[in-house]
Structure formats: structure tokens, C-alpha cells
C-alpha positions, 0 to 999 in steps of 0.5 A: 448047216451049209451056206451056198457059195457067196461072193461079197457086193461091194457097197454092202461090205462097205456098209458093214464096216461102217457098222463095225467102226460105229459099233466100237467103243472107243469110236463112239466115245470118240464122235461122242466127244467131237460131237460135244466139243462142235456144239460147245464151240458153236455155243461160243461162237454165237456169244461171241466168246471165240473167234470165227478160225477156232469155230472153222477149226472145230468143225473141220476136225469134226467133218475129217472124223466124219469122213474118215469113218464114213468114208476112207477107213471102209474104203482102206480097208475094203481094198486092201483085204483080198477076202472080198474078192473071193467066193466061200461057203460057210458051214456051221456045225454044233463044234465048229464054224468053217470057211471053204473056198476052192483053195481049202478050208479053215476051220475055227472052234466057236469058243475061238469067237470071242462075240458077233454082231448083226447088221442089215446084210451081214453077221459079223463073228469077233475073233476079237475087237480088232479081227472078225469075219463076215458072213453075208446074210443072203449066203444062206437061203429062207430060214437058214438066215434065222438058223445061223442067228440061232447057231449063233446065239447059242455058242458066241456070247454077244 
């Protein structure tokens, strides 16, 4: 199955690595945390167990974490990555995955994909937890979005 050539929207990508940074575990454990740690100094605000600067502390650490994730580590990334600038096509086969722009082509066996992930506009393909690909949903006309989660289901564990 072919893609037609596709470029990147802005806004879209964005949204899919905010999926990407809220899908990793080490993230959720981590907001999971700040989030408890908020409550409980809420908790002892209101008795009066602590003070009006370790409450102001606790929720400054939380609103940094939020926008941090939210907001700059998408927008880091985003800029830094010259892939988002580009236009592809991608072709998936029953051997392989392959990427083309009009420089060349790259190709990658699907054992090389260690799992993938879908989101609302994009399937994102792990090379592994840190390194991935991601592959606009609307790069593929009517039911060939439903082939490629097909494809993709078949060779990359989730």
C-alpha cells in the first residue's frame, strides 16, 4: 500500500507529541506524583499544617511539569526536527515500511519497530521508547487508513 505525498500540519504534530510524551510511562508515573503530592499539600494547607510558600511551591512545581509537557518540550521538538518540513510518501509492504521524499528512500524491515501507537490524526511507529516515526492519517485516502492499522497490527506488537 502506497501513501499519496503528505507534509506535516503544525498544530497536528504538536498534538501527537503531546500523546507521545503523555503515553510514556515514566511521564505518567511522574504527573502521577506531582499530581498526588498537589492534593496532599492542598490538604495540609487547608488544616493549616503547612505554610502559604510550601502550598505556592507545590503548585508552581505542578503548573512548570504541566506546561512543560504540554506546552515547550512539543514546541522543542517541533522546531528542532527538519522532518516536519518535508513532504513523504509512505509505502508499507508485507516485508518492510519505507519513507520517500524527493531526496531518497529509507527503508526499515518491520521487525525493526519494536511497537506503534495511534492517536487522533497520526499512527506513530517506535523504533524504540525514545525514537519513532509518525505517519499522518490523512496521508492515506478512505480505507487505506483501516489497511495500515491492519498492516500494522499484524507486524508491529502494540
Amino acid at each position: 500500500m502506497v501513501s499519496t505525498y503528505f507534509t506535516y500540519n503544525k498544530a497536528k504534530v504538536i498534538q501527537a507529541l503531546r500523546y507521545h510524551f503523555i503515553s510514556r510511562n515514566e511521564i505518567k508515573v511522574l504527573m502521577i506524583f506531582v499530581n498526588v503530592f498537589a492534593i496532599f499539600a492542598a490538604v495540609l494547607f487547608y488544616l493549616k499544617k503547612i505554610s502559604p510558600y510550601a502550598f505556592l511551591i507545590s503548585s508552581l512545581l505542578w503548573f512548570i511539569l504541566m506546561i512543560l509537557f504540554w506546552y515547550l518540550l512539543p514546541q522543542i521538538i517541533y522546531r528542532k526536527a527538519a522532518t516536519f518540513k518535508d513532504s513523504f510518501r509512505a509505502i508499507l509492504s508485507a516485508d518492510d515500511f519505507t519513507i520517500e521524499n524527493s531526496r531518497g528512500s529509507r527503508g526499515w524491515e518491520w521487525t525493526s519497530f519494536s511497537s506503534w501507537m495511534e492517536s487522533p490524526h497520526f499512527f506513530h511507529l517506535y523504533f524504540n521508547s525514545r525514537s519513532f516515526f509518525i505517519i499522518p492519517k490523512d496521508a492515506f485516502v478512505e480505507d487505506d487508513v483501516h489497511e495500515a492499522r491492519k498492516i500494522f497490527i499484524a507486524k508491529i506488537k502494540k
